[in-house]
C-alpha positions, 0 to 999 in steps of 0.5 A, a space after each residue: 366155047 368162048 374164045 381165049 382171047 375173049 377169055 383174057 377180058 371180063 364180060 363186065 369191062 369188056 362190055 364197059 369198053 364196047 360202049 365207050 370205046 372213048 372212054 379212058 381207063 386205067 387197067 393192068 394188063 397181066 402179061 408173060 414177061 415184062 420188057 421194053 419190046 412188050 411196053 412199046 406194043 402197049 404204048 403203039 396200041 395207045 395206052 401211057 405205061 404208068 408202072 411196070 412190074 415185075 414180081 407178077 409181071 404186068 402193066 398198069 396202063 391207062 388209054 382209050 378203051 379201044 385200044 385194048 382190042 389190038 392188043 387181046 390177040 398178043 400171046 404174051 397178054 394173058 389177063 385184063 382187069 380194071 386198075 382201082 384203089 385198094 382200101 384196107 380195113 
């Protein structure tokens, strides 16, 4: 059984950030309420807070990919993807 926290991170980018923890990335971190408590945690970890939203509660970040890795056994992170451009046709 896999573990909700690891849940909480696609195998794919979860693989992307084990090989370069360096790395930056630009991610959304999907949360359960959006305030300034939530924001301090993510900036301690080591991410910029680009944008806070609100109507779906989440951050778009950007930081060292290790820096996801303190933040995944927050009860209030729920899901991680990577942030990229929206194209339409």
């Amino acid at each position: 059984m896999v573990s909700p926290i690891h849940e909480k991170c696609p195998p794919p980018l979860r693989q992307q950030i084990e090989e370069a923890p360096d790395n930056s990335f630009d991610l959304i971190l999907r949360v359960s309420e959006v305030d300034d408590a939530v924001q301090a945690e993510i900036e301690r970890a080591g991410f910029q807070v680009r944008r806070r939203l609100t109507l779906v509660p989440q951050f778009a970040v950007s930081g060292p990919g290790q820096a996801l890795f303190n933040l995944l056994e927050y009860p209030w992170l729920l899901s991680v993807e990577e942030d990229g451009s929206v194209h339409t046709c």
